[in-house]
C-alpha positions as CSV (number, residue, x, y, z in Angstrom):
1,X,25.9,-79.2,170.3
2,X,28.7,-80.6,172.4
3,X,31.6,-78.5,171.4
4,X,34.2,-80.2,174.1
5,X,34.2,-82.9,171.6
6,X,36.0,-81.1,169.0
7,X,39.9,-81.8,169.1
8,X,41.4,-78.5,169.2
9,X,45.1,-79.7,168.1
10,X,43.4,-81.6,165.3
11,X,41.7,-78.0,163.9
12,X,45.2,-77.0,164.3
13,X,46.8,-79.1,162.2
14,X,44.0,-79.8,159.6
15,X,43.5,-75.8,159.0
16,X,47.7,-75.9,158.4
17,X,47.3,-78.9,156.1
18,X,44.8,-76.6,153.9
19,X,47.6,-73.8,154.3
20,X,50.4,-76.4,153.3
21,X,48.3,-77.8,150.5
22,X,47.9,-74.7,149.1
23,X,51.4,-74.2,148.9
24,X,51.8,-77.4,147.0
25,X,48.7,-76.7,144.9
26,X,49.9,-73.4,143.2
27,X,53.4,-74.4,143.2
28,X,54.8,-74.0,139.9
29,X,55.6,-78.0,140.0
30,X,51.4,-78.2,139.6
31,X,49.1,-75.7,138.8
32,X,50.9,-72.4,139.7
33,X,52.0,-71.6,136.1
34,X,49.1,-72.1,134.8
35,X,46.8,-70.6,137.8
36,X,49.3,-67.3,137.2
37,X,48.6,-67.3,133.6
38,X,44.7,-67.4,133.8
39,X,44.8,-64.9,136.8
40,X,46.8,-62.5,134.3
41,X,49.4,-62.8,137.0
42,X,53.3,-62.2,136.4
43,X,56.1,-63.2,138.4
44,X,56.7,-59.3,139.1
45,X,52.8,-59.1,140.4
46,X,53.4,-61.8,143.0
47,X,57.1,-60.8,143.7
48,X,55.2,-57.1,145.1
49,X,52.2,-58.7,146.6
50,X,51.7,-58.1,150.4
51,X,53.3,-61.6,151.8
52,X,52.3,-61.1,155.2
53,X,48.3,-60.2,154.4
54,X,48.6,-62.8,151.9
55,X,49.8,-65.7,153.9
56,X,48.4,-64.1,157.1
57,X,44.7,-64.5,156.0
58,X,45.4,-67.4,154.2
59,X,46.2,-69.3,157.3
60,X,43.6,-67.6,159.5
61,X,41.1,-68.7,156.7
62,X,42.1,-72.2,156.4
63,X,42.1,-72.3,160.5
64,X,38.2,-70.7,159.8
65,X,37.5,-73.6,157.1
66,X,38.8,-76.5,159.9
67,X,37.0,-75.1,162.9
68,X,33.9,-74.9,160.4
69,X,34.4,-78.7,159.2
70,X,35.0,-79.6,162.4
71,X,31.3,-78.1,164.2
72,X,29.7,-80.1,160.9
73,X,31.6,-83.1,162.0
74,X,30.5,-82.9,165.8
75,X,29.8,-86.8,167.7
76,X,26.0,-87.2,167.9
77,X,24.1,-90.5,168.9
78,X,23.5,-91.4,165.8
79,X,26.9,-90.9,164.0
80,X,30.1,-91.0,164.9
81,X,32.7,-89.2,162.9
82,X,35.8,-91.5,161.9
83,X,38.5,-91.3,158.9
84,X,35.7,-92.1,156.2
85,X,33.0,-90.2,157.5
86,X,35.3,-87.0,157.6
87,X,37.1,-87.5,154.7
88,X,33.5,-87.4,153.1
89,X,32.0,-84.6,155.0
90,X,35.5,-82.4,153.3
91,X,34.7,-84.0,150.1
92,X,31.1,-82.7,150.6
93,X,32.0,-79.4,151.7
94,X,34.9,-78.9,148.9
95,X,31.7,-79.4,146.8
96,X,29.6,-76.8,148.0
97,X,32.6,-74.3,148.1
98,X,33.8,-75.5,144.2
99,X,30.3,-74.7,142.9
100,X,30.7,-71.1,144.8
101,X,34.2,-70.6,143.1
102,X,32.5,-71.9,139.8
103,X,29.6,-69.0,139.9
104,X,32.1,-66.2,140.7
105,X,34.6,-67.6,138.1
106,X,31.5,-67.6,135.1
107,X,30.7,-64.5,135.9
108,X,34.3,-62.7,136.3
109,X,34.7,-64.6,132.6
110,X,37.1,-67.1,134.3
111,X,38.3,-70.1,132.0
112,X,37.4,-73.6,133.1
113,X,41.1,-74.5,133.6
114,X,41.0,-72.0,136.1
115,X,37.9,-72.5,138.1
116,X,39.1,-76.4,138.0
117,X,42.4,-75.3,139.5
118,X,40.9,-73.0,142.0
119,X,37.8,-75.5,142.6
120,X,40.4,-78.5,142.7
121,X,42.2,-76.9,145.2
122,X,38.8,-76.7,147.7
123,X,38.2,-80.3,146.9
124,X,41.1,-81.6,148.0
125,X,42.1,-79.0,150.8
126,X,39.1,-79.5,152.8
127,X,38.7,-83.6,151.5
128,X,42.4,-83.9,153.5
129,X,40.7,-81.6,156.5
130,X,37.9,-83.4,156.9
131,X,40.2,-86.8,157.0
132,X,42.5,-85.1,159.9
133,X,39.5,-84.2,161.5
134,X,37.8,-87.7,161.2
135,X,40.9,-89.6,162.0
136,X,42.2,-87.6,164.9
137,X,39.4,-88.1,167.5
């Protein structure tokens, strides 16, 4: 595997697009009320939550999930990864991980509406990643 053809920068800034969408995600403008009320959440609970493990791993775990995408998404002689191509392989891989968040979810007696939310979030996080990635080559 050639790993010199990876664009660093592009890592960067996909693995903060996961962090950003996030952000957006759980806002309470989308799916933050409602991800708070099926987590059994209150304001109070994420008012005394530890902000900078919170964040901190969440960024260094998005940055985990683009340099991951990224090794998948590797140049060989028989494909060449552009926009679509990436934007799929994300896709693909926000598959594999919403069926993981799915199984966990069933068995921690999760509702639907909040393995969609959290699932959702996978999707689309690592769809966007994958598109970065794919476009920035």
């Amino acid at each position: 595997m050639d790993m010199s053809s990876i664009n660093w920068l592009a890592v960067l800034v996909a693995g903060l697009s996961g962090f950003a969408t996030g952000g957006i995600w759980y806002s309470p403008a989308l799916f933050g009320k409602q991800w708070m009320k099926d987590s059994q959440l209150t304001e109070a609970d994420i008012k005394n939550g530890n902000k900078a493990k919170i964040f901190g791993f969440t960024a260094i775990f998005s940055l985990v999930m683009a340099a991951n995408l990224a090794i998948f998404l590797v140049d060989t002689p028989q494909m060449k990864t552009d926009l679509t191509w990436g934007a799929t392989a994300g896709f693909l891989a926000g598959i594999w991980t919403f069926c993981a968040i799915a199984i966990h979810s069933l068995f921690e007696l999760k509702s639907w509406r909040h393995i969609l939310i959290n699932g959702g979030y996978s999707l689309v996080a690592l769809t966007i990643m994958g598109a970065i990635i794919g476009l920035w080559r």
